[in-house]
N, C-alpha and C positions, 0 to 999 in steps of 0.2 A: 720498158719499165725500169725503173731504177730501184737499189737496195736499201738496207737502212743506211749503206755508208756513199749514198748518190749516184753509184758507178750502175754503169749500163750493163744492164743482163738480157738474158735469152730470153724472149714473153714464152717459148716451151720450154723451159726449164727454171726451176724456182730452189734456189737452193734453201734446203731447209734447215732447223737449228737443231743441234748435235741432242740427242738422246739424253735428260738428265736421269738416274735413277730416283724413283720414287722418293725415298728416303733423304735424298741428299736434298730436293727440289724443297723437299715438307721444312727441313732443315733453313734453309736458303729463306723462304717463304713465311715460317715461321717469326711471330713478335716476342720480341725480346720479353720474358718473365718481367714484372716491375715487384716492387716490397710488396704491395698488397696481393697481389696475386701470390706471391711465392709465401706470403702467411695464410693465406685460405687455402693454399691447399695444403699445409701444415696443419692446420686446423681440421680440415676435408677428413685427413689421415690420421686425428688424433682419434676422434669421431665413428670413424669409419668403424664396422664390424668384423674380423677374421674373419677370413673365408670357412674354414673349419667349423666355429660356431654360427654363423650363419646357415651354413648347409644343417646343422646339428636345430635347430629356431625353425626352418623351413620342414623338417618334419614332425613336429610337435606342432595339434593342434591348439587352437585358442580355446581356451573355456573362459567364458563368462560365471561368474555364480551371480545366484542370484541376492538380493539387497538383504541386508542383513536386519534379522527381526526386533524387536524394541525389549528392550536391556530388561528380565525376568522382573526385577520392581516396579516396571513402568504399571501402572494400571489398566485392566482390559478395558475394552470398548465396549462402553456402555449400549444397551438394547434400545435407547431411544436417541436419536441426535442431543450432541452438548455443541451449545454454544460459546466458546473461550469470548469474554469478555472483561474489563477492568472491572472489581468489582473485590468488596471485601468477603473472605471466605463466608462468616454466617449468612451477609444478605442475600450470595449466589445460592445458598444452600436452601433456601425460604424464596430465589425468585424474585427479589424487589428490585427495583432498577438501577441498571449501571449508574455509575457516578459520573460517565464518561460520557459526553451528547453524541458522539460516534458508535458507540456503540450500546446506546440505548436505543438509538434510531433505530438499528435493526434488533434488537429486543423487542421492541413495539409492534413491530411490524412483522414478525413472527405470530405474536400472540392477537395479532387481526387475524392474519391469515390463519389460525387455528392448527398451525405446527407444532405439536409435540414436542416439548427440547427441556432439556434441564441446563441451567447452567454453569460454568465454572470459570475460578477465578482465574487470571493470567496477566502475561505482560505481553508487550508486542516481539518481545526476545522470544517467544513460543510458535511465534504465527509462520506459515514458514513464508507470506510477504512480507513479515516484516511489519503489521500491522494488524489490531484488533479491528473490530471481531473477526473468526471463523466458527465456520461451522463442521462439526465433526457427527459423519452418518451416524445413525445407531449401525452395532455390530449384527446382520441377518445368520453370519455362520460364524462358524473360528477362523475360516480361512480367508487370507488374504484376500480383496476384491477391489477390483475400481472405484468401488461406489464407497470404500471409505479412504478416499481420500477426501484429504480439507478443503472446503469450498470456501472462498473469499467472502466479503461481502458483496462484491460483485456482480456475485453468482446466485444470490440468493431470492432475488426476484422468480429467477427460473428454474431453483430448487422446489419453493415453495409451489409454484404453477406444475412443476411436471411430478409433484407429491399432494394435489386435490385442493390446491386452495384457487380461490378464487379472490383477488384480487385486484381491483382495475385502476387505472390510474386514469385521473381526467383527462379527457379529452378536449380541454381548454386552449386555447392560442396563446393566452396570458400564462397559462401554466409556467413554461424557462422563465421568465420576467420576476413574478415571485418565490421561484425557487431560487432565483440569483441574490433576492432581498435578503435569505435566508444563508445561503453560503457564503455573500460576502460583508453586507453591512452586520448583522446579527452577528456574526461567526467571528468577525475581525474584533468588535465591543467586548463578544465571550475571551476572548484572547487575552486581551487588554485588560478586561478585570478578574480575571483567572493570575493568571500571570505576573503580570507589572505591574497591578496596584501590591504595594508592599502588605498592608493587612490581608487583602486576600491570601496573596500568595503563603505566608506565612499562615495564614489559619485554614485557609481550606486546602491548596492545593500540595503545601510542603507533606500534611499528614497523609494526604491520598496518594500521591506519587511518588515523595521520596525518600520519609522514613520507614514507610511499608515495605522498601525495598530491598536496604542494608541498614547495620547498627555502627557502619564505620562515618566516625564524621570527612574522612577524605572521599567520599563514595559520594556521600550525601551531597556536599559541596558541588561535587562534579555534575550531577545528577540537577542540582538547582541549576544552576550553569547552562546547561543543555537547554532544560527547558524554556527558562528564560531568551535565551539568545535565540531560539528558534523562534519562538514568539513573536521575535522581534524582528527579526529577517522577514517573517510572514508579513508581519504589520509594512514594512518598508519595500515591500517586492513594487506597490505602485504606488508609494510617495517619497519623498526626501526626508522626509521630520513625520514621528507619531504626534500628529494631532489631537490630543484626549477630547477636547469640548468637542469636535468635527467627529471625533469616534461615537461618540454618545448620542449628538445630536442625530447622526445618521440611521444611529440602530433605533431612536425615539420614533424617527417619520416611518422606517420599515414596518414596527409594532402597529402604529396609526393605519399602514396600506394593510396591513393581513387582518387588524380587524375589523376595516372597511369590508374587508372582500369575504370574508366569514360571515359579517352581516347576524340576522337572528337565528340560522343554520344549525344546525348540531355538529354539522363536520364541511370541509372548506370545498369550494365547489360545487353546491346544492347536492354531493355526491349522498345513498343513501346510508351508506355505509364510511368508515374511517379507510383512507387509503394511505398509499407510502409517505404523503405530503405529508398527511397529520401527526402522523408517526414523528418526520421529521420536522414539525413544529414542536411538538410533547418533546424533543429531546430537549431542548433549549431550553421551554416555559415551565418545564416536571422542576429543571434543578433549579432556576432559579429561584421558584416558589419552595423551595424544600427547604423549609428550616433546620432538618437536618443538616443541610450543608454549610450551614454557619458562616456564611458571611456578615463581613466587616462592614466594605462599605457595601453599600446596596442601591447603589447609582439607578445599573442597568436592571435592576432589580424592581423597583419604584417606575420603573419607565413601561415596566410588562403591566405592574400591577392596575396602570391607569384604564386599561383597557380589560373591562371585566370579563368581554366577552372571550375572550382570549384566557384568562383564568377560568373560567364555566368548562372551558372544551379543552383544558388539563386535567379538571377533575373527573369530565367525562369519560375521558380513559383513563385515567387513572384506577375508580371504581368498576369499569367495566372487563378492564384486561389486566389489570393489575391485583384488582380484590381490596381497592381503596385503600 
């Protein structure tokens, strides 16, 4: 056998390499510290907790308290669910409907399903997603419980079901087909003449949304801004340019298919009763027919009215769950 320096050794006997101590080897072995490392662990150390108060933390245990209750002005919780909706305080207070097609739809659709609720006025800064409507239980005790917490609108289909309403929803194929007529051609036209027509904006939407709000005309500005530009980002999520005549024309053919499909019916889908669909047709075809709401131009307005039958099965709910 040979060694590492090639000379001939004994194959019984191997000489071995000299004993380093521990410490010196770790030493030897050891990589050289670089800047970042020699600041992380200056940081490590900055960081770091005393041994004394950490022993001092390790016997102290954790409390949690628990959340802290709503500020003594806030007002109790009413004995019957409220629904937070947009809406001006006298009409929440009398019940007539949002001003808001989100949140009229499930106003409607409460008062099919024969849910008990009072309403109140709000913004979406209240909700805690961030968005109207909610629904807030009625108070059964004083004491905190689950069941008042705010339920989305989400949730409301399965609030109303596991609170004795009965409710059904078609059981149609073409059902998503026309509900999509309604969420995106409908929905994009309501936009567009909410919004970006200047007279509307200005006559209907400025008074509802943004001088309700603040008295500051820099708030106000901001507050137009918002909306607008949101509007418009929606409008443009799947096109390059707002096409107005292509906006209109589309929401005209969608009115044309739902009162195709309504037919001489009293409610959409031979169904015998009003279900969530109708609900969410009446949110659209209530405001636009409201003369209350004062619009300017009345484009998309005149495009509902040509279809009577679609007028007849707004005022049918409207008389029946509304109190006409």
């Amino acid at each position: 056998m040979f060694n590492g320096n090639l000379s001939p050794v004994n194959s019984s006997f191997i000489a071995m390499p000299p004993t380093i101590p521990t410490d010196k080897r770790e030493e030897e072995t050891a990589v050289p510290p670089t800047s970042f490392s020699r600041q992380t662990n200056k940081v490590r150390d900055f960081f770091s907790i005393p041994a004394p108060i950490k022993t001092l933390f390790d016997l102290v245990p954790v409390l949690v308290y628990p959340p802290n209750g709503l500020p003594q002005r806030a007002p109790k919780p009413a004995r019957i669910p409220t629904l937070y909706v947009f809406s001006k305080k006298e009409d929440a207070a009398t019940g007539k409907p949002s001003f808001n097609p989100g949140c009229l739809k499930w106003q409607a659709f409460l008062n099919i399903a024969g849910i008990n609720h009072r309403l109140a006025a709000s913004n979406n800064h209240a909700s805690p997603t961030g968005v109207l409507p909610f629904l807030l239980p009625g108070a059964s005790s004083s004491n905190a419980s689950p069941d008042a917490l705010p339920i989305p609108s989400s949730k409301l289909v399965k609030y109303a079901a596991e609170h004795g309403a009965h409710v059904k929803e078609p059981l149609n194929m073409r059902y998503e087909a026309y509900k999509s007529l309604l969420d995106h051609r409908i929905r994009h036209a309501w936009l567009y003449t909410l919004y970006l027509e200047p007279l509307n904006f200005n006559a209907v939407a400025y008074p509802l949304y943004v001088s309700s709000i603040s008295t500051s005309p820099f708030v106000r500005a901001s507050i137009s801004h918002q909306l607008r530009a949101a509007a418009e980002a929606e409008l443009l999520k799947n096109s390059s340019i707002i096409d107005i005549d292509d906006l209109y024309s589309e929401a005209d053919k969608a009115f044309e298919a739902l009162s195709i499909l309504l037919g001489d019916d009293p409610w959409f889908f031979g169904c015998d009763r009003p279900t969530l669909f109708d609900a969410s047709i009446f949110a659209y075809t209530h405001l636009l027919l409201d003369d209350g709401m004062e619009w300017k131009e009345k484009k998309l307005c005149r495009a509902l009215r040509r279809r009577e039958n679609l007028v007849q099965h707004r005022e049918r709910l409207l008389v029946r769950y509304f109190g006409g």
